[in-house]
C-alpha positions as CSV (number, residue, x, y, z in Angstrom):
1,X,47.0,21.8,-1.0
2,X,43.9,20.2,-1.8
3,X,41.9,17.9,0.3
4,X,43.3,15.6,3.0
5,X,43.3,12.0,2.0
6,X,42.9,11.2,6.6
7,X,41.9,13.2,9.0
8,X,43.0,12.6,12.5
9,X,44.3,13.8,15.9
10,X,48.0,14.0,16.4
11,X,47.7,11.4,19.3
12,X,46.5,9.3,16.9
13,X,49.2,9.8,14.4
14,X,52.1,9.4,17.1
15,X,50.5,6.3,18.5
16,X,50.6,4.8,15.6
17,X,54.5,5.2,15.4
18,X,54.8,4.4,18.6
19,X,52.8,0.7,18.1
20,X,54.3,0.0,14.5
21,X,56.3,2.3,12.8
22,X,56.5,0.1,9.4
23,X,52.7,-0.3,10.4
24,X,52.0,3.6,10.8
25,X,54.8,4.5,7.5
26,X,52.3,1.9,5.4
27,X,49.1,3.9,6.2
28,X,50.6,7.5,6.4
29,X,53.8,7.9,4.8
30,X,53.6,10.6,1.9
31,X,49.6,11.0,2.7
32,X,48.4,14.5,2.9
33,X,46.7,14.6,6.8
34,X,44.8,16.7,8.5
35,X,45.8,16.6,12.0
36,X,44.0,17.9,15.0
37,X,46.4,19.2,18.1
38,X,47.4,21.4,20.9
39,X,50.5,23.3,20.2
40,X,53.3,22.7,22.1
41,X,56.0,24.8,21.2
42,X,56.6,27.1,17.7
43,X,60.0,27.9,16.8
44,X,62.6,28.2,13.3
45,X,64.3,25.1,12.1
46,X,68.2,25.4,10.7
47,X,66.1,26.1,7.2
48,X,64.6,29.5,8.7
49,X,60.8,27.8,8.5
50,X,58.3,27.7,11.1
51,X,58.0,24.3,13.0
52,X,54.7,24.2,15.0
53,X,54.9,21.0,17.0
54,X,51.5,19.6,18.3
55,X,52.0,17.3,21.5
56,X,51.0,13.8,21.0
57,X,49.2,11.9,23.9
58,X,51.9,11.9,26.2
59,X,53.6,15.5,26.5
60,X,57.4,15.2,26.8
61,X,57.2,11.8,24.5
62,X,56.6,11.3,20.5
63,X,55.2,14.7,19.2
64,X,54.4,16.0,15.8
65,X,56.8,18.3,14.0
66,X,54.9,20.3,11.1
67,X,57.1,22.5,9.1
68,X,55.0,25.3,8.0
69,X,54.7,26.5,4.0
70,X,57.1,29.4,3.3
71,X,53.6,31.4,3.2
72,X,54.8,31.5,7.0
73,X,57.7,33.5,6.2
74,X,59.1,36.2,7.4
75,X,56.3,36.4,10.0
76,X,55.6,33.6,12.2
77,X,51.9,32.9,12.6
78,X,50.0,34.3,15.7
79,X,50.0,30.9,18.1
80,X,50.4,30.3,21.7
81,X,51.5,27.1,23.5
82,X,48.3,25.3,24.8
83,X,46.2,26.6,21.2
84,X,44.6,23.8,20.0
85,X,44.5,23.7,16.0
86,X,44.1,22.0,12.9
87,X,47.1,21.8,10.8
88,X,46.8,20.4,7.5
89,X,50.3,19.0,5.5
90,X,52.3,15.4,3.9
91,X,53.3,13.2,6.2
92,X,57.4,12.3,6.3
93,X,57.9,9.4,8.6
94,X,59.4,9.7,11.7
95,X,63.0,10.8,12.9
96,X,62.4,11.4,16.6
97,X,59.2,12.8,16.2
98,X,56.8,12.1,13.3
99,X,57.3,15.3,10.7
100,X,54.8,17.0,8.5
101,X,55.7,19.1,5.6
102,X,54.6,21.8,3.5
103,X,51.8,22.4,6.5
104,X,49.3,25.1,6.7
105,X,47.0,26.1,9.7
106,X,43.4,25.4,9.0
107,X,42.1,26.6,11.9
């Protein structure tokens, strides 16, 4: 994926959703982001891929849910909850949380 067209934290990112959705789907929606986080949980979706989601500013509330390239698979990559990272991918919208596709870990 080439370079990110924003760069921000993911309790910036679920903020924004939380404000204005229409607001936040105008400025992000189908932008490639690079989002700064602290990992909350990793597990498989019902597609077999890796979902790392990053907590946004209020654990337990709106999150970030970044489904990870199939370069992920079969192994999952080496993260622990509390990491924090920087996970780069297109951003989807929101459904309960915001979702990021086609992610990989920069850091």
């Amino acid at each position: 994926m080439s370079a990110p067209d924003m760069v921000l934290s993911a309790s910036a990112l679920t903020d924004a959703y939380d404000n204005n959705e229409g607001h936040a789907d105008s400025l992000y929606l189908y932008k490639k982001l690079s989002l700064r986080g602290v990992l909350n949980r990793l597990h498989k979706n019902e597609s077999g891929r890796y979902v790392a989601t990053l907590d946004g500013r209020y654990p337990g509330r709106t999150a970030v849910d970044c489904i990870l390239d199939s370069l992920y698979s079969p192994a999952p990559p080496e993260l622990r909850r509390g990491d924090t990272l920087t996970i780069r991918g297109r951003c989807a919208g929101r459904s309960l949380n915001v979702i990021l596709v086609q992610c990989i870990i920069e850091k």
